[in-house]
KEVO-481977 format. One record per residue (C-alpha): residue in three letters; x negated, y negated, z negated. Coordinates in Angstrom, 3 decimals, decimal comma. Layout:
<drenbas>
r	c1	c2	c3
ALA	X	Y	Z
...
</drenbas>
This chain:
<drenbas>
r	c1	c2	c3
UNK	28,635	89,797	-74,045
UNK	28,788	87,510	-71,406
UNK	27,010	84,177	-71,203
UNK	30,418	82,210	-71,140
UNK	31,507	84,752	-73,950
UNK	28,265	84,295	-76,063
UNK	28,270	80,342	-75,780
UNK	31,682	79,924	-77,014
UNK	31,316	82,304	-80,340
UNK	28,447	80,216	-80,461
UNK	29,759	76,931	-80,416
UNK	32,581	78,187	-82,632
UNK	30,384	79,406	-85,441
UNK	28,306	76,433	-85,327
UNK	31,829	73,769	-85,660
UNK	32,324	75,989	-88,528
UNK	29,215	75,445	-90,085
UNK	29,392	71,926	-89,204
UNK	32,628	71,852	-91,394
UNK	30,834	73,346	-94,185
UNK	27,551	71,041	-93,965
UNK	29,627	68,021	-93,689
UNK	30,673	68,544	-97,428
UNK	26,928	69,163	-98,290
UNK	24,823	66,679	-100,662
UNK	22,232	64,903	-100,186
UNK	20,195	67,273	-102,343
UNK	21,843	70,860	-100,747
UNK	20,180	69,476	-97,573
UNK	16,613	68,950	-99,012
UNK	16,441	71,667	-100,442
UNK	17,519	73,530	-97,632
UNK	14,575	71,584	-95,899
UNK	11,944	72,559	-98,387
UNK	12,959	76,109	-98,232
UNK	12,162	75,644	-94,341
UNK	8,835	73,901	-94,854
UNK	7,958	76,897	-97,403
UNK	8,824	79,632	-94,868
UNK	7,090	77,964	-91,668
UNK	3,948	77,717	-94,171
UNK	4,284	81,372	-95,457
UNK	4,748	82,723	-92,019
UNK	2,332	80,928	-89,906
UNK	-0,163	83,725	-88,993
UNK	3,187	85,478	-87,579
UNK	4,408	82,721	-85,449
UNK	1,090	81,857	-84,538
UNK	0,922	85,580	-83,069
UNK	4,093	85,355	-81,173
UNK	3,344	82,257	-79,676
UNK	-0,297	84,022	-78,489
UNK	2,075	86,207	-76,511
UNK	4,437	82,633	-74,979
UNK	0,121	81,194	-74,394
UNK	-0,319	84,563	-72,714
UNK	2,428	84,916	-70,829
UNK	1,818	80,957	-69,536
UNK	-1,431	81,300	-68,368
UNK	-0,384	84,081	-66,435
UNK	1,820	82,684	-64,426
UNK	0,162	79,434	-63,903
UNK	1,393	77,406	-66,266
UNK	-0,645	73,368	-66,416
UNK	-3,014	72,392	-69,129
UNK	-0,537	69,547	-70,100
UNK	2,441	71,940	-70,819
UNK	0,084	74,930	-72,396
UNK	-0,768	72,241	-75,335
UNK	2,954	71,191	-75,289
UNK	3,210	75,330	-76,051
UNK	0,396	75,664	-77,978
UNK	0,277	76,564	-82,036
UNK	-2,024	77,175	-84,768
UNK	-2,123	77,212	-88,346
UNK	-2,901	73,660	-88,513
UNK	0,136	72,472	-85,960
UNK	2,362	74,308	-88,173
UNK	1,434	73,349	-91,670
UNK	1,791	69,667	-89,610
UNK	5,365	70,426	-88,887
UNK	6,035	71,557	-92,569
UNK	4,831	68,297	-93,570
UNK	7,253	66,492	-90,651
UNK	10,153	68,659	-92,269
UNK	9,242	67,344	-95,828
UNK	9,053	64,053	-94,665
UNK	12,514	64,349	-93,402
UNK	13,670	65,561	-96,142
UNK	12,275	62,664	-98,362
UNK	13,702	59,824	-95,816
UNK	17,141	58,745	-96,983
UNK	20,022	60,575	-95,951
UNK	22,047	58,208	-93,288
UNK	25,450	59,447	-93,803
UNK	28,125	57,800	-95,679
UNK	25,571	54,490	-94,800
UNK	28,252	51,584	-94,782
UNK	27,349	50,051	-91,337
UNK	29,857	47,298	-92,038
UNK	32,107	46,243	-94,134
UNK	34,842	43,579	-94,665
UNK	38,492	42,616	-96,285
UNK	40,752	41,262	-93,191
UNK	43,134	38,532	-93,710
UNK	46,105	40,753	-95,060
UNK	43,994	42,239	-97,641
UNK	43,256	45,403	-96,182
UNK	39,774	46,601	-96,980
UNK	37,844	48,212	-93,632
UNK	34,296	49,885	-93,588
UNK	32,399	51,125	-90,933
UNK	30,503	54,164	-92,433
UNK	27,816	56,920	-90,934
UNK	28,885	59,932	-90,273
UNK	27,658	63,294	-88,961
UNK	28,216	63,916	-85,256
UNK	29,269	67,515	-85,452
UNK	27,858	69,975	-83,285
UNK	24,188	68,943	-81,367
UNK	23,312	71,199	-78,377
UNK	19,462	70,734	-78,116
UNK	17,813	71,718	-74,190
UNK	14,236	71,667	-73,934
UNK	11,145	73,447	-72,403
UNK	8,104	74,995	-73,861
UNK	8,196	72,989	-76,836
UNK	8,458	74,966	-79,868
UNK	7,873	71,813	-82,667
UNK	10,998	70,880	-81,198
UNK	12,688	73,802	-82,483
UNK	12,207	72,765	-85,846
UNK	12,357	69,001	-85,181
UNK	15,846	69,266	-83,672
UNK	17,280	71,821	-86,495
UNK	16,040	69,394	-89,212
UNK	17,060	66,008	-87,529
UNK	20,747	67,722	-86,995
UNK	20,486	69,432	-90,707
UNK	19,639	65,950	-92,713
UNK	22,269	63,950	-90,562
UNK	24,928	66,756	-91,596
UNK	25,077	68,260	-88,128
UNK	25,037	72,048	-86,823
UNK	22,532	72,335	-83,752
UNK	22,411	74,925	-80,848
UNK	18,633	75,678	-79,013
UNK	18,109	76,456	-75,631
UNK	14,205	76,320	-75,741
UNK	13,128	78,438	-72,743
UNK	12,040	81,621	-71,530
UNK	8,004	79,677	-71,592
UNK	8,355	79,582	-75,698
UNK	11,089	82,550	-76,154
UNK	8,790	84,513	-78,631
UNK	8,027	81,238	-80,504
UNK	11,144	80,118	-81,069
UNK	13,097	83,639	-82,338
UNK	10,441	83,451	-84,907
UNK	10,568	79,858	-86,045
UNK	14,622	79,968	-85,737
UNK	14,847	83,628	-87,764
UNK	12,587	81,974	-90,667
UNK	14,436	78,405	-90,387
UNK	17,541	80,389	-90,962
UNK	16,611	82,566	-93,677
UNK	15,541	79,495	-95,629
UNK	18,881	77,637	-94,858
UNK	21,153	80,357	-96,199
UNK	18,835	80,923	-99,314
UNK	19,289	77,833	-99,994
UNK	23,268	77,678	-99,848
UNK	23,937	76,374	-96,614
UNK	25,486	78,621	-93,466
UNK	23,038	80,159	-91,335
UNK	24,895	79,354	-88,494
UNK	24,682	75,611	-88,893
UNK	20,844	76,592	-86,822
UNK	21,578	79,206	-83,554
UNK	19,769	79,571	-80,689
UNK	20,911	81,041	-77,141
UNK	17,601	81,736	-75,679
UNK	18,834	85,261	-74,888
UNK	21,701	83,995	-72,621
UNK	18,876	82,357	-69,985
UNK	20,244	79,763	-67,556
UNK	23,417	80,555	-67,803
UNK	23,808	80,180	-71,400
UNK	22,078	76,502	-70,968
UNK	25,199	75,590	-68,380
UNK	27,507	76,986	-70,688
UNK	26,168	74,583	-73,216
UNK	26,556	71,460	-71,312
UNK	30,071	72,679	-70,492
UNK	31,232	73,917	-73,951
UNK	33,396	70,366	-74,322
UNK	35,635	70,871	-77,353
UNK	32,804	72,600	-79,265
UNK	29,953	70,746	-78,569
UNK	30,103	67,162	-79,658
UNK	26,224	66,175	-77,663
UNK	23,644	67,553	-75,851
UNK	20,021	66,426	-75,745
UNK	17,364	67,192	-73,185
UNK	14,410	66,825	-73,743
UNK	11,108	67,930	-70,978
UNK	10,718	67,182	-67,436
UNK	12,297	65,314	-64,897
UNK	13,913	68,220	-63,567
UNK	15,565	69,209	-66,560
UNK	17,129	66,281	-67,700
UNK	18,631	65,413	-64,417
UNK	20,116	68,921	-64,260
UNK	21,912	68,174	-68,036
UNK	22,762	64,689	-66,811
UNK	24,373	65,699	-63,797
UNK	26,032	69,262	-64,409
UNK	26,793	68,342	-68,083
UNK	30,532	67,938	-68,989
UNK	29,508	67,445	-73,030
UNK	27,899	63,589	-73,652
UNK	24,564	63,708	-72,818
UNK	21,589	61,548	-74,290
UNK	19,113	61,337	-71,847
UNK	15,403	61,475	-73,339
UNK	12,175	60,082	-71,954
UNK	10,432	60,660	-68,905
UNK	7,467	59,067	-69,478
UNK	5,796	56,966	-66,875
UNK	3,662	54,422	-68,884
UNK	1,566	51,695	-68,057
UNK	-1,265	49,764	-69,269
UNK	-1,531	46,140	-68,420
UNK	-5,409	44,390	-69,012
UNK	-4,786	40,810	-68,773
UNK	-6,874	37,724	-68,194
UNK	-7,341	37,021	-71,548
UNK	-7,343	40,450	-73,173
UNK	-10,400	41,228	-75,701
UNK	-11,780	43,745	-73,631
UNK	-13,387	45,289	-76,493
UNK	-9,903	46,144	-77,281
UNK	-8,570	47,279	-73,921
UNK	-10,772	50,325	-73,927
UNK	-10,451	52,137	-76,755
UNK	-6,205	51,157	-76,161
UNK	-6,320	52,653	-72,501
UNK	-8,667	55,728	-73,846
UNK	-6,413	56,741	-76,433
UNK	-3,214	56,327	-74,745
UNK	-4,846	58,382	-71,795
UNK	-6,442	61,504	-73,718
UNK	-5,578	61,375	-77,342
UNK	-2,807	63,828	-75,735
UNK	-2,047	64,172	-72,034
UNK	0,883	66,415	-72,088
UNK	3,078	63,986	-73,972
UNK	5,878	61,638	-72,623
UNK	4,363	58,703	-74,141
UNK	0,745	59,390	-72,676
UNK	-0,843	56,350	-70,070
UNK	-0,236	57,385	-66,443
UNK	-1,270	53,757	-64,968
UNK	-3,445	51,003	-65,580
UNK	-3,024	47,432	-64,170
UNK	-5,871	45,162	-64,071
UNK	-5,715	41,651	-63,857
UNK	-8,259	40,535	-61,134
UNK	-9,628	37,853	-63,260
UNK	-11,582	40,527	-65,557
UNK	-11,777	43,472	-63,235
UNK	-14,916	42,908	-61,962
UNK	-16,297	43,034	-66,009
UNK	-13,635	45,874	-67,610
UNK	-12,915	48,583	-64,444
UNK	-16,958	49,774	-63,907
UNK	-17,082	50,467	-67,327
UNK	-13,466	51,867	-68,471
UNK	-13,664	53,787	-65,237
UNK	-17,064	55,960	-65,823
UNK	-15,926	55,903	-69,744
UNK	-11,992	58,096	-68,193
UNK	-14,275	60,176	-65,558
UNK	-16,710	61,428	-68,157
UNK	-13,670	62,429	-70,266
UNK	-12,713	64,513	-67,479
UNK	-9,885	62,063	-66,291
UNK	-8,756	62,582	-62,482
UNK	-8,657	58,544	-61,124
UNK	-6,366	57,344	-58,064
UNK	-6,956	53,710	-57,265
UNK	-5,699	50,899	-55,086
UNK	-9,161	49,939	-52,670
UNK	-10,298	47,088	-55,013
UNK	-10,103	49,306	-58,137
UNK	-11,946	51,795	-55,405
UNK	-15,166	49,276	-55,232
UNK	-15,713	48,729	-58,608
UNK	-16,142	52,583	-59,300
UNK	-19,805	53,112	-60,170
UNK	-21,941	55,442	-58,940
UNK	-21,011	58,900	-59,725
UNK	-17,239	58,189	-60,506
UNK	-15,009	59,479	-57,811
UNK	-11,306	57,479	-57,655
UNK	-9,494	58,988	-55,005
UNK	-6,859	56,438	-52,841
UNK	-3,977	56,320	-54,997
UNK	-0,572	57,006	-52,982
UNK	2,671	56,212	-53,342
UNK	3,303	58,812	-55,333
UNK	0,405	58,318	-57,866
UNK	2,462	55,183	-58,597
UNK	5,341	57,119	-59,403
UNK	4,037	60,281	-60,990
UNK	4,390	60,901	-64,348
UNK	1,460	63,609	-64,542
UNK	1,279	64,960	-67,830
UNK	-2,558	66,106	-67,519
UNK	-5,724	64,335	-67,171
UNK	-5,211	61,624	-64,543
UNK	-4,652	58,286	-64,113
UNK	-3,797	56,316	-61,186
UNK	-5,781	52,721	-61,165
UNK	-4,636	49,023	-59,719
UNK	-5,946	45,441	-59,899
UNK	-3,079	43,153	-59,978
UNK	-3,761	39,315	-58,931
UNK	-1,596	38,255	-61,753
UNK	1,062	38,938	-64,694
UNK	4,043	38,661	-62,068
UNK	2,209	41,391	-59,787
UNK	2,028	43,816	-62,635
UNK	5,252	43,114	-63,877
UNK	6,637	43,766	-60,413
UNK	4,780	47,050	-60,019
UNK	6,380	48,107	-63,646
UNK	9,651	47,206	-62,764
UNK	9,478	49,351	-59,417
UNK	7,917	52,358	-61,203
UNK	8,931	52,773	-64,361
UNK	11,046	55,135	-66,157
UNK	11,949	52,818	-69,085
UNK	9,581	54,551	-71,594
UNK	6,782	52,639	-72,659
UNK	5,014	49,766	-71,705
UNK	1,744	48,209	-73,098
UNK	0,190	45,045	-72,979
UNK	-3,770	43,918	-74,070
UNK	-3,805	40,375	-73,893
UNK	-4,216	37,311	-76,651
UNK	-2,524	34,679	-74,310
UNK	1,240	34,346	-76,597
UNK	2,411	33,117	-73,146
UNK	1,397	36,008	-71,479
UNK	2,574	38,416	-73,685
UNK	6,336	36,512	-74,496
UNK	6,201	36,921	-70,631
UNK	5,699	40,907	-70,736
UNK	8,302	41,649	-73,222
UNK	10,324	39,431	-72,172
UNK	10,590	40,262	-68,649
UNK	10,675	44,202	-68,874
UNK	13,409	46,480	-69,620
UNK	11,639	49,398	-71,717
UNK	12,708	51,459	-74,891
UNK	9,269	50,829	-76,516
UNK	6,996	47,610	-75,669
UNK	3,428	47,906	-76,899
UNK	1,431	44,305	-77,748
UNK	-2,589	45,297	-78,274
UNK	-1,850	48,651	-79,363
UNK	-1,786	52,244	-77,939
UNK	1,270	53,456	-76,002
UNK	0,791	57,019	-78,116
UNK	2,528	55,139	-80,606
UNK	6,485	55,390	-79,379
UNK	7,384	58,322	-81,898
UNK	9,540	58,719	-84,512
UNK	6,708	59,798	-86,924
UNK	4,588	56,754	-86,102
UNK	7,582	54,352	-86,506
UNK	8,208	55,741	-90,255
UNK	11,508	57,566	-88,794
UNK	10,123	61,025	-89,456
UNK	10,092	63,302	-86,878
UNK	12,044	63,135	-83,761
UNK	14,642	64,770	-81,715
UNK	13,679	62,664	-78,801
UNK	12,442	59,184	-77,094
UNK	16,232	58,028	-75,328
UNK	15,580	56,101	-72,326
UNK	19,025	55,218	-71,766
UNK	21,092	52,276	-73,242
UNK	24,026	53,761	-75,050
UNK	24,548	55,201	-78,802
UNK	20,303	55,144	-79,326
UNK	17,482	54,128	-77,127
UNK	13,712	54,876	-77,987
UNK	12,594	57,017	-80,975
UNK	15,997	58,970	-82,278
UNK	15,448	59,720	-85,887
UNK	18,133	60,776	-88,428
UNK	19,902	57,469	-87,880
UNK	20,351	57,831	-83,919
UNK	21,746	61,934	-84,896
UNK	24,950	60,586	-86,478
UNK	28,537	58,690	-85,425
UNK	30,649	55,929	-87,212
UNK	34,091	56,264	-88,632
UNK	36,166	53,350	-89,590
UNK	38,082	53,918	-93,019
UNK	40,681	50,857	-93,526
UNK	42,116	50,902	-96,896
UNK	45,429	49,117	-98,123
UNK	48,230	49,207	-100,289
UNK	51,236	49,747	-98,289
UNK	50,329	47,613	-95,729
UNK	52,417	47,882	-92,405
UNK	51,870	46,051	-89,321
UNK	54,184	43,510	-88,540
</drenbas>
């Protein structure tokens, strides 16, 4: 079977499933869910050994330390994910949500309600918690969902996706309302983004390169998820007590994440008494630093910070490293944010209100952090569960998307033989 062949039966099984699990209660889907959450738990030591041979196969060929732990499961990461599949489960279900609702001035009665989208094609790379994250999201929210999760996590993902949809049909629901194409490569992901008529979205979610290739080439409505080049801004009047455990945790609690710190801004004002000490605190955690020539001086002794280029500013790195400015004031670090950013995340340590109305006010973000970590754009984190994505755009969802962000509106107007005059 061709690629063009094998998307299409694809995408036609899955809008028949979606047909099917539109009809579905509330309490067909959670069980469904639970049945998944039992069957990751009772085969973990199995998926744990095909993803030793995706690890395997990684280091190999060179894959980074950022995108190995992207990769990487155990026991403990999956019993994590069963939990983030019960959790969905126990969030309420968004559709038939009345968005809005009003009588017009002829009496008719109209309603704005939730409804599923249809049909979600999912593109992603070496994440296999996605695999499960996406099948869920589109499961709760009444949707079918196609994978395409890469050759990096291919043995990963036939296992998680064979026991996600064992559990689905056991519990009632079609199989096919959870396929992946993994075995149509490249081809079968540009089929996807072309399959318009059976695929109602796609969502990318990994690197730059990949979700400028769905953005561009894709023919179905795309979402476009998060990039993830976050900054840290230390004001004047930030407890610096504060700032370093904020920029140490949003550096290395995990690097290979989109809403990891890749640059810190230092107001001038308290660089002299924050960077000596924040600096040697990144280096001995094995942080790579690129600074502008001020942050450059302050380095102690022992702590190499290489001259930060042009393209530290703009590098998203995924890894251990950090590129390093002092900023002469909030409008300097707002200007370098504006000229760098990708519209992920931006945080703020400061106790000035002034300063921080200033921050929020003048960027143009998904997420803005005030005193607090930038780890903390994610769906978990911000009670939605887990997440198909962080959307950096502007239309249909922006940050976090959580079951909410997976679903349409329909308008139902109801009357009693009303005509229009």
């Amino acid at each position: 079977m061709t690629p063009t062949e094998g998307i299409r039966a694809a995408g036609e099984r899955a809008k028949a499933a979606a047909v099917e699990l539109r009809k579905a209660t509330t309490g067909t889907k959670n069980a469904a869910l639970e049945a998944i959450a039992k069957g990751l738990e009772a085969h973990a030591q199995a998926i744990v050994l095909a993803n030793r041979t995706d690890l395997e196969r990684g280091r190999e060929s060179g894959m980074d330390a950022g995108l190995l732990d992207r990769l990487a499961l155990d026991e403990t990461r999956i019993a994590d994910i069963a939990a983030a599949v019960r959790f969905v489960a126990g969030l309420p279900d968004p559709v038939g949500d009345v968005v809005a609702g009003r009588t017009l001035a002829n009496g008719m009665r109209l309603t704005q309600v939730r409804v599923p989208m249809g049909v979600i094609g999912m593109i992603y790379e070496a994440r296999p918690n996605v695999t499960v994250d996406a099948a869920v999201l589109a499961l709760k929210a009444g949707s079918a969902a196609i994978l395409r999760g890469g050759s990096a996590a291919a043995e990963s993902n036939r296992a998680i996706v064979d026991v996600m949809r064992e559990a689905v049909a056991g519990a009632g629901l079609a199989a096919d309302c959870i396929q992946s194409i993994d075995g149509f490569g490249r081809e079968g992901a540009v089929e996807l983004m072309r399959a318009r008529g059976l695929v109602d979205l796609v969502i990318p979610r990994g690197g730059a390169g990949l979700i400028r290739t769905v953005v561009e080439q894709s023919t179905v409505p795309v979402i476009e998820t998060g990039v993830g080049n976050c900054h840290i801004y230390v004001d004047a009047t930030a407890k610096l007590d504060l700032a370093g455990p904020i920029v140490m945790n949003s550096k290395t609690q995990r690097v290979g994440v989109c809403n990891a710190a890749e640059t810190l801004l230092v107001h001038e004002l308290v660089a002299d008494r924050f960077l000596p000490a924040i600096l040697a605190e990144l280096s001995a955690a094995g942080v790579a630093l690129h600074g502008d020539a001020r942050t450059r001086e302050l380095a102690p002794d022992g702590v190499n910070v290489a001259e930060a280029t042009e393209e530290d500013w703009a590098t998203e790195y995924l890894a251990l490293e950090l590129a390093v400015r002092v900023v002469s004031d909030e409008e300097e670090a707002l200007e370098h944010i504006r000229t760098y950013s990708t519209g992920h995340t931006e945080a703020i340590v400061a106790q000035d209100s002034s300063a921080i109305d200033a921050f929020v006010n003048g960027l143009d973000s998904a997420a803005i952090m005030v005193n607090a970590s930038t780890r903390f754009t994610d769906g978990g984190q911000f009670g939605l569960g887990a997440e198909i994505g962080i959307s950096t755009q502007k239309l249909h969802a922006r940050g976090p998307m959580g079951l909410a962000e997976m679903t349409t509106t329909m308008w139902i107007a109801r009357g009693d033989g009303h005509v229009r005059p």
